[in-house]
C-alpha positions as CSV (number, residue, x, y, z in Angstrom):
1,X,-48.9,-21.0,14.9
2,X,-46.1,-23.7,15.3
3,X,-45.6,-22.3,19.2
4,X,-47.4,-24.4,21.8
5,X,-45.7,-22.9,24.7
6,X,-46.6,-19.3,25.7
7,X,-44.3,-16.8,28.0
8,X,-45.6,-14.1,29.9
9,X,-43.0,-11.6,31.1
10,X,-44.9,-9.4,33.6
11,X,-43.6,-6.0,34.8
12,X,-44.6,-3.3,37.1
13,X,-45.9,-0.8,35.2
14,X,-46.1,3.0,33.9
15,X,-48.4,5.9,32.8
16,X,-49.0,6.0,29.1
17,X,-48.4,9.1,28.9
18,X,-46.6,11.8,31.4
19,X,-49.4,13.7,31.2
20,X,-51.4,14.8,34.9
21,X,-54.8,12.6,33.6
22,X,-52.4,9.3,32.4
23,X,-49.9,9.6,35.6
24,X,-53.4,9.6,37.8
25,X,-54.9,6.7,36.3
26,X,-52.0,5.0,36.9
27,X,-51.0,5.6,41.0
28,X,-55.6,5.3,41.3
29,X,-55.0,1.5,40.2
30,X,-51.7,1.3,41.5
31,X,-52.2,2.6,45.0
32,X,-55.5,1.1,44.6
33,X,-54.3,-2.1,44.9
34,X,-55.0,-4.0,48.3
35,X,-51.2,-5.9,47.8
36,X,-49.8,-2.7,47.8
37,X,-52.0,-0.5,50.3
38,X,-52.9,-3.1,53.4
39,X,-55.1,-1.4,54.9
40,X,-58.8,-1.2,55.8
41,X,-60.7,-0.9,52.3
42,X,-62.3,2.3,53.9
43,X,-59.4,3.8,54.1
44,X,-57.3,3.2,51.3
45,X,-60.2,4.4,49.1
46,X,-60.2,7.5,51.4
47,X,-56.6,8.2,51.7
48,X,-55.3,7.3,47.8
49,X,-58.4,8.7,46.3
50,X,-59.1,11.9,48.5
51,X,-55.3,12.6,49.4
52,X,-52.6,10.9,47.7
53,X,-53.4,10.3,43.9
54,X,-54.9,14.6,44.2
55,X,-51.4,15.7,45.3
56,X,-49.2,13.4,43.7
57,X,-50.4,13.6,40.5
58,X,-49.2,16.6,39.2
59,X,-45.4,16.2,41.0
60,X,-45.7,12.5,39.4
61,X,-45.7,13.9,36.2
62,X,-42.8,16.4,36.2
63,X,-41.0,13.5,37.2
64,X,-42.4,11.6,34.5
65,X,-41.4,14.2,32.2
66,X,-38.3,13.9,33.0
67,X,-38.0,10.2,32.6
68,X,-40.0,9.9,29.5
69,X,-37.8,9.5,26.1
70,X,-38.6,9.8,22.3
71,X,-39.4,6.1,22.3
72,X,-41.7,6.6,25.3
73,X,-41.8,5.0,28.8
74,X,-38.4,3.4,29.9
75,X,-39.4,0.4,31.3
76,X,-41.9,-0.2,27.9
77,X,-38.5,-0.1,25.7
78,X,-36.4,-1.9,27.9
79,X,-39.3,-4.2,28.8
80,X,-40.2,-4.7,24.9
81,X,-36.7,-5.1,23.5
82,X,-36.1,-8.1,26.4
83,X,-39.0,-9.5,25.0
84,X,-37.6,-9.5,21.5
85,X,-34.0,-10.9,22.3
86,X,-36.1,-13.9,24.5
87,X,-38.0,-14.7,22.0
88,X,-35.5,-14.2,19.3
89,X,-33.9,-16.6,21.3
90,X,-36.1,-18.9,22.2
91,X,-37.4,-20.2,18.5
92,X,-41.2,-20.4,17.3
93,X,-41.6,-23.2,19.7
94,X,-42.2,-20.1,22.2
95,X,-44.5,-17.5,22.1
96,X,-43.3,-14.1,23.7
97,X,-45.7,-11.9,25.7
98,X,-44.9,-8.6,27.9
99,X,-47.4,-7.1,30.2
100,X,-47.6,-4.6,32.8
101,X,-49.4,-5.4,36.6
102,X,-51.0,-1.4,36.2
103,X,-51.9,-0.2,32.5
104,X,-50.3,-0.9,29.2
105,X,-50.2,-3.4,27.9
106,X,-52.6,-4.8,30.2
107,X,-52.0,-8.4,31.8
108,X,-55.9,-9.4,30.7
109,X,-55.8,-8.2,27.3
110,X,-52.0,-10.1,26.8
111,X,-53.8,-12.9,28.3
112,X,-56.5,-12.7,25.9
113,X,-54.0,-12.8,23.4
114,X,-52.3,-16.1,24.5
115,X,-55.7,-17.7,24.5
116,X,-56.0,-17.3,21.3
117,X,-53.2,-19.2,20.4
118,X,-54.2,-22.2,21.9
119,X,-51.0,-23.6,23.5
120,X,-50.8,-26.1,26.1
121,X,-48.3,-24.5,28.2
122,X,-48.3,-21.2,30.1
123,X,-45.3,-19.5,32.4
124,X,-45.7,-16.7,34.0
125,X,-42.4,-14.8,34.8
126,X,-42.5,-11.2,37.3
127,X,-39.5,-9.5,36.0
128,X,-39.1,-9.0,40.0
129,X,-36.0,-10.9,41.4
130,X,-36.9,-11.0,44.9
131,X,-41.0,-11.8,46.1
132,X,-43.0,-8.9,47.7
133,X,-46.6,-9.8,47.7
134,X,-47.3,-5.8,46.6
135,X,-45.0,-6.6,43.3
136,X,-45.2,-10.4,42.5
137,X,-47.8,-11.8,44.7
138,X,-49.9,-8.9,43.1
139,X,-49.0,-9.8,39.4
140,X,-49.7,-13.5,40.2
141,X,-53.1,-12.8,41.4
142,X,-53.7,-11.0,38.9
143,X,-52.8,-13.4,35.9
144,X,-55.2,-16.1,38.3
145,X,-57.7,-13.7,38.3
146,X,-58.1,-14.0,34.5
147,X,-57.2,-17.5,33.6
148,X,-60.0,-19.0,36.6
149,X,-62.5,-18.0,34.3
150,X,-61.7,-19.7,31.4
151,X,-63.3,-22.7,30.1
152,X,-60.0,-24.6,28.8
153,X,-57.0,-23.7,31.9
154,X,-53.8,-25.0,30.2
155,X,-51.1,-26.1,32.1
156,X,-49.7,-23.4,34.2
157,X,-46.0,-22.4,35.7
158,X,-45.2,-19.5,37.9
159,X,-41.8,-18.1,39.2
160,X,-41.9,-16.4,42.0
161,X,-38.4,-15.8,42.9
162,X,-35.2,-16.2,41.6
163,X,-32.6,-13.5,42.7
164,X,-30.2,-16.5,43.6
165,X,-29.8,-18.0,40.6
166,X,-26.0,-17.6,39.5
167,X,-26.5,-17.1,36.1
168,X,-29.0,-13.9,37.4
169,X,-25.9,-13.1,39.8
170,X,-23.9,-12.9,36.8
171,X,-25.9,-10.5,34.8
172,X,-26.1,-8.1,37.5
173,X,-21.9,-8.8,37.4
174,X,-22.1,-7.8,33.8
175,X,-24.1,-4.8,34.4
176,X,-21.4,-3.9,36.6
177,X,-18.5,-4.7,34.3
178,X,-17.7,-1.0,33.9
179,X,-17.0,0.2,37.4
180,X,-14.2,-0.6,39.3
181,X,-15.7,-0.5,43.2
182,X,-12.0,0.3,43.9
183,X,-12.6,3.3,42.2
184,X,-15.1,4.5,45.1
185,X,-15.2,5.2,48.4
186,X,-18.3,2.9,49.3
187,X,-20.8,0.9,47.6
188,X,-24.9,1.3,48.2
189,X,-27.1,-1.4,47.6
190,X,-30.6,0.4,47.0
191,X,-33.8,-1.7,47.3
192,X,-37.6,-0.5,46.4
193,X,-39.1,-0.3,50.1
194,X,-42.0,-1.9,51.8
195,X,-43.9,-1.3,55.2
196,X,-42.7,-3.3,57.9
197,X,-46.4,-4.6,58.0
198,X,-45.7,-6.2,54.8
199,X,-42.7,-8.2,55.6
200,X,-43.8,-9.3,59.1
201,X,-47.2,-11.3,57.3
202,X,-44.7,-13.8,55.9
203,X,-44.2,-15.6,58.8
204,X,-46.4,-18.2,60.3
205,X,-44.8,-17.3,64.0
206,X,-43.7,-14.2,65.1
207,X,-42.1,-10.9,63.3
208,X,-39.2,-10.0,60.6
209,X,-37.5,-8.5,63.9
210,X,-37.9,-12.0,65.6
211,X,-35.8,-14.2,62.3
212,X,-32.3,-13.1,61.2
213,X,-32.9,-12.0,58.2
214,X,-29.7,-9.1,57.9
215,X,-27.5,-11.9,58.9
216,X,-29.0,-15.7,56.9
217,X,-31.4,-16.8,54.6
218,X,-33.5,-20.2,55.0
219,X,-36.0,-21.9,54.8
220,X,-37.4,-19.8,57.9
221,X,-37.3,-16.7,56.0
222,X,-37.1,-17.7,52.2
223,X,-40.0,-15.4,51.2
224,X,-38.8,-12.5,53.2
225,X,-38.6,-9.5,50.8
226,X,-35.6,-8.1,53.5
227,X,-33.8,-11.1,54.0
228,X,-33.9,-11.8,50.0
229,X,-32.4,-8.5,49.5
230,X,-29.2,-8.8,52.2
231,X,-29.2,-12.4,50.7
232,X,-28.7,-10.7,46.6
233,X,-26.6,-8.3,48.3
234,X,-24.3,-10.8,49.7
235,X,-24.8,-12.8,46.5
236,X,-23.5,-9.9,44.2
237,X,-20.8,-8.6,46.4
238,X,-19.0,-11.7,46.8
239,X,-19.2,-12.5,43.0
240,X,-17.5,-9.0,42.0
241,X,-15.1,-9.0,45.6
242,X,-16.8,-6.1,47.7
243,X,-15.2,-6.5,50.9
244,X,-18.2,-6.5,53.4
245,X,-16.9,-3.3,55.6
246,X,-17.2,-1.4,51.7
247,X,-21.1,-2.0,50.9
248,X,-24.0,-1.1,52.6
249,X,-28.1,-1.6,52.1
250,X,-30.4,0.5,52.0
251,X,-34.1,0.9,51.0
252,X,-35.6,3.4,48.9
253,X,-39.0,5.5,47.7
254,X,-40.8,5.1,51.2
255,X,-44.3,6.7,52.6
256,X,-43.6,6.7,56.0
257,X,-41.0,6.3,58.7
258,X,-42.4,2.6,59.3
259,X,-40.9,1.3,55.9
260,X,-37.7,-0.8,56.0
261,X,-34.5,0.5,57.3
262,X,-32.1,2.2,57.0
263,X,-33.4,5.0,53.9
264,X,-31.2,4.8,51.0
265,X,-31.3,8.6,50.6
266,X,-30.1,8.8,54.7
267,X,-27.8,6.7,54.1
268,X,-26.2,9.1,50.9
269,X,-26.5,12.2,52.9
270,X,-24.4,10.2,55.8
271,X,-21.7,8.7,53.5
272,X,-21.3,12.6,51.9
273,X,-20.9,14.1,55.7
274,X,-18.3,10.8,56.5
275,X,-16.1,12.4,53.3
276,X,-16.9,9.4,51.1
277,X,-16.0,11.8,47.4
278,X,-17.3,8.6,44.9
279,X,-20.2,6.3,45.8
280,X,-21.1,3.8,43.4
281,X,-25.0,2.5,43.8
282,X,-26.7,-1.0,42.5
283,X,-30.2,-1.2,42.0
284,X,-31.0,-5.1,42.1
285,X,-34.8,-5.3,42.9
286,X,-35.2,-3.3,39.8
287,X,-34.8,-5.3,36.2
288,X,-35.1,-2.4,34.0
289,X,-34.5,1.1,34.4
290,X,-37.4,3.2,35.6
291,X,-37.8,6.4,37.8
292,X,-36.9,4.4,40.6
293,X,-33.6,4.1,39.3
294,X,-33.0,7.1,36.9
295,X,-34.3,9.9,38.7
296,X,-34.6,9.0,42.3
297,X,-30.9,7.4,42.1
298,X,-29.4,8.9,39.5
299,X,-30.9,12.6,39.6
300,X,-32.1,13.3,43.4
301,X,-29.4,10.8,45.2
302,X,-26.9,12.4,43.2
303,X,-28.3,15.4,44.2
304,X,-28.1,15.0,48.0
305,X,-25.0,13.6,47.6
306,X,-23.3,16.5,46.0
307,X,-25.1,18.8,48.6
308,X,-23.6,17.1,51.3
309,X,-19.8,17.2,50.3
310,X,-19.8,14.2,47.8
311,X,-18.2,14.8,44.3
312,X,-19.9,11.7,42.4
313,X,-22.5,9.2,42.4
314,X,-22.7,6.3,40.1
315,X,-25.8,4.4,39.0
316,X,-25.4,1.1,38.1
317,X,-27.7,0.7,35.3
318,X,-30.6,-2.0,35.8
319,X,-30.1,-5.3,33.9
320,X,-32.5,-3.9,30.6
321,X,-31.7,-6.2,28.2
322,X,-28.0,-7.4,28.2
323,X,-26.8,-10.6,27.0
324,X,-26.5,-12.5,30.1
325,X,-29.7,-11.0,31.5
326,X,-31.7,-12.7,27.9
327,X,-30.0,-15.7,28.8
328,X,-30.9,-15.7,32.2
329,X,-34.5,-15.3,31.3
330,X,-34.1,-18.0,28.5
331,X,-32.3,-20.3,31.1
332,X,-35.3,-20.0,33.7
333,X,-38.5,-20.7,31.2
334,X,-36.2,-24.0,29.6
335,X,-35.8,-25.3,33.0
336,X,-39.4,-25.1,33.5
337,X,-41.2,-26.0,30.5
């Protein structure tokens, strides 16, 4: 093999099959994850064992029904075809590798894989634009927990962030190409959720609430997921001219009321009873299409929307694998290797 420089794109993950025995392996290593569950070991074993992964199991998987294609698992295409067009890109002095945090294909069996090609360079890349220790921290331990035991570590390059690149700016413009925010009432930024918990343990010195993270981002609060997110926001609406007093952010898919605020799906029901008859919705944590996007957005948003007095709600669809997207992730492993 000519390469001696290996990639390894590293996303999420998804049942390999929507079937009630794949969808609860999945959310048991998922949910099982201490990055993503912060709580007493005790207790997450009790609580995602005993109550969650039992209920949720079998709703999961009408979901994932739903979701599922021909082809398979959305984010697998999406997540397979980016690696093609990257690599495609890229020459044969890159090898190309996907893997997924939870299943398949598995980060240490992709790993495995790059051994065995011997290179001297190795970049791990989270498809996740902004850093949450439950998404990217847990992919990055991950990846270290496999290459620490290896007799030969090559050199090694991680990104952790990089939602404020511009060329990454403008392939969430290009998603957006199509839709004319002039065409809508009011535009919803909808971010994955985290606990509050989860945001206040990246600061040496006091809380989230304590920095001004809706308002700046710094030095003081570069790793906050929340001020990361208002930061993209910002980012994105000034590129495509979203007048501040038109966009809102919101955060989605939460447990509990002590998640980030304000609730995406809130926030839809209250745009509906204000009148607002078209709302147009971005998805920016998210890289490639998924249920986050596609059903909880597009099917149940939609869905509370219409219920509410809206007439239509419009997806943005997730960056997948456009053009400026491929040379966005082309752009960020050059710089670095």
């Amino acid at each position: 093999m000519k390469a001696n420089k290996a990639v390894l794109l590293v996303n999420l993950g998804t049942p390999k099959a929507p079937t009630v025995g794949k969808v609860r392996k999945y959310l048991s290593q998922f949910l099982n994850d201490p990055r993503v569950i912060d709580i007493n070991p005790v207790g997450r074993a009790v609580l995602v064992n005993g109550i969650i992964v039992p209920f949720r199991a079998p709703k999961s998987t009408k979901i994932y029904k739903e979701l599922w294609t021909e082809e398979g698992s959305p984010l697998i295409i999406h997540g397979e075809k980016l690696k093609e067009k990257v690599q495609q890109q890229l020459g044969d002095e890159y090898v190309v590798e996907l893997a997924m945090r939870y299943q398949e294909p598995s980060i240490p069996k992709v790993l495995e894989k790059i051994k065995s090609y011997n290179v001297k360079e190795i970049l791990v890349l989270p498809l996740f634009p902004q850093y949450a220790s439950s998404s990217t921290g847990s992919a990055i331990q991950a990846v270290m927990e496999v290459i620490k035991n290896w007799w030969v570590i090559p050199e090694l390059k991680i990104v952790s962030q990089y939602f404020d690149r511009p060329d990454y700016i403008e392939a969430q413009a290009e998603a957006a190409a199509a839709y004319n925010h002039e065409d809508y009432d009011h535009v919803l930024f909808s971010y994955h959720g985290l606990p509050v918990r989860q945001v206040d343990k990246v600061y040496n010195e006091g809380l989230c609430s304590d920095h001004h993270c809706e308002d700046a981002y710094d030095r003081e609060n570069q790793f906050c997921y929340k001020a990361a997110c208002f930061e993209t926001t910002r980012l994105i609406a000034n590129r495509i001219g979203i007048p501040e007093e038109k966009y809102t952010i919101g955060f989605q898919s939460r447990l509990d009321k002590k998640w980030l605020t304000p609730f995406s799906d809130e926030l839809v029901e209250e745009f509906a009873k204000k009148g607002h008859k078209k709302l147009l919705v971005f998805s920016p944590a998210f890289t490639a299409d998924c249920l986050e996007t596609t059903i909880e957005i597009g099917d149940e948003y939609d869905e509370i929307f219409k219920e509410n007095g809206g007439e239509h709600l419009q997806l943005v669809p997730s960056l997948n694998s456009n053009p400026k997207w491929v040379d966005t992730v082309c752009n960020i492993i050059k710089e670095r290797m």
